[in-house]
C-alpha positions as CSV (number, residue, x, y, z in Angstrom):
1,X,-27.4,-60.5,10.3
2,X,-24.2,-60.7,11.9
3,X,-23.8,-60.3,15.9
4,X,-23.7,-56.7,16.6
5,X,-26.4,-55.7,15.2
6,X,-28.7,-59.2,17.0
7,X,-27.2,-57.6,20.3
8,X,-28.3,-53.8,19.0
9,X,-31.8,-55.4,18.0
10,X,-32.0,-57.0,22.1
11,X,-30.9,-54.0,23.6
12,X,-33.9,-51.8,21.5
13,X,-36.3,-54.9,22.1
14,X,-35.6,-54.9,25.7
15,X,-35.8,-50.5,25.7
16,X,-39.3,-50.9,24.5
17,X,-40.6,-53.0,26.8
18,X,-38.7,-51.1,29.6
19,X,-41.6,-49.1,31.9
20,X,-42.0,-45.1,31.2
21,X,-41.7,-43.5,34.3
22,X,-43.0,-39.4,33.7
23,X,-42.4,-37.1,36.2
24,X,-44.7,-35.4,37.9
25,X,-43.0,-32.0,38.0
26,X,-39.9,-30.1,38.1
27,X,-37.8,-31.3,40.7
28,X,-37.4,-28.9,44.0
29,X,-33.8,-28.2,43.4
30,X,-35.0,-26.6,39.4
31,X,-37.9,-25.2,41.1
32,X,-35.2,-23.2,43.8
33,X,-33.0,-22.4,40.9
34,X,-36.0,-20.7,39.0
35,X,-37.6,-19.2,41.5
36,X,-33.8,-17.1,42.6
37,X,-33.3,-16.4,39.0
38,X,-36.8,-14.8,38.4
39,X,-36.2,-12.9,41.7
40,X,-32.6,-11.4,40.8
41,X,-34.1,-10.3,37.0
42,X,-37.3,-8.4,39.0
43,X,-34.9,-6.1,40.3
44,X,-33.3,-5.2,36.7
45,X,-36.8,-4.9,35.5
46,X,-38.2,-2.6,38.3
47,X,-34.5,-0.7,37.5
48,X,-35.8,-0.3,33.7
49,X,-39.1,1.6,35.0
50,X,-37.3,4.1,37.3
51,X,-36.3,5.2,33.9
52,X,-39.8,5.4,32.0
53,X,-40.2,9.1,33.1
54,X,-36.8,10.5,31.3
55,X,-38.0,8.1,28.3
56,X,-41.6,9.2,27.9
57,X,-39.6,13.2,28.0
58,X,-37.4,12.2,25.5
59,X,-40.0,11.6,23.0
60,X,-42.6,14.4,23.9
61,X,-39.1,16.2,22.9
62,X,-38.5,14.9,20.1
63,X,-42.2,15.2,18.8
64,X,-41.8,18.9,20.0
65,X,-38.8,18.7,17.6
66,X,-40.8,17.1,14.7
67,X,-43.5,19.6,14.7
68,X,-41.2,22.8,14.7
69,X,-39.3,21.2,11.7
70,X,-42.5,20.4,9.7
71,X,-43.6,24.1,10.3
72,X,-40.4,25.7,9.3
73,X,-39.9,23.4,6.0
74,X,-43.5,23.6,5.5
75,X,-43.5,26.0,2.5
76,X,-40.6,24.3,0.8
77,X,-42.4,21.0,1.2
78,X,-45.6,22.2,-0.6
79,X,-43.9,24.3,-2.9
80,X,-46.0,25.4,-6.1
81,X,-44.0,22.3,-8.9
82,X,-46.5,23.7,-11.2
83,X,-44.2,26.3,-12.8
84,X,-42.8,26.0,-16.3
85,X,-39.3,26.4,-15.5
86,X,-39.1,23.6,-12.8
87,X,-40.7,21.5,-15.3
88,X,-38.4,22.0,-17.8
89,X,-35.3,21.5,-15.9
90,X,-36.3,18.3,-13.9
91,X,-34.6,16.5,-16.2
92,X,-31.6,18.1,-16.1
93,X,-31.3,18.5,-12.7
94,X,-32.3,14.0,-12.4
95,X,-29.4,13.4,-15.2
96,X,-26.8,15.6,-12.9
97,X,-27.5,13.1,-10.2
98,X,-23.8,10.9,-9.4
């Protein structure tokens, strides 16, 4: 073992044996920095709700939308597929495909 690595082996030896302080808590300077962060971002959140009204519209519209479209394309949707001639020409119409 040459000398560097005695001296690395002390310095861990002597780290070991060092005493392990743990805190107790979050210093008052982190606890200041949290606290004004969290009290700047409750303004963009209370900012997100003044918009909930216009959002829960939207999608009563677009429901409204949904249901008008299913309606209108209703008979095309449960058209009768029973018939002879759209049997036959299925395949046709699937090989025409790009």
């Amino acid at each position: 073992m040459n000398e560097s690595e005695h001296d690395l082996n002390r310095l861990l030896r002597s780290a070991a044996k060092a005493p392990k302080e743990t805190p107790d808590g979050p210093s008052p300077a982190l606890e200041q920095r949290i606290l004004a962060q969290w009290r700047s971002g409750a303004e963009a959140v209370e900012e997100w709700f003044t918009h909930l009204p216009l959002y829960r519209r939207a999608l009563v519209v677009a429901c409204g939308l949904t249901l008008v479209a299913l309606i209108v394309y209703f008979p095309d949707i449960t058209g009768d597929s029973a018939d002879e001639v759209d049997l036959v020409t299925t395949p046709l119409d699937m090989t025409s495909l790009p």
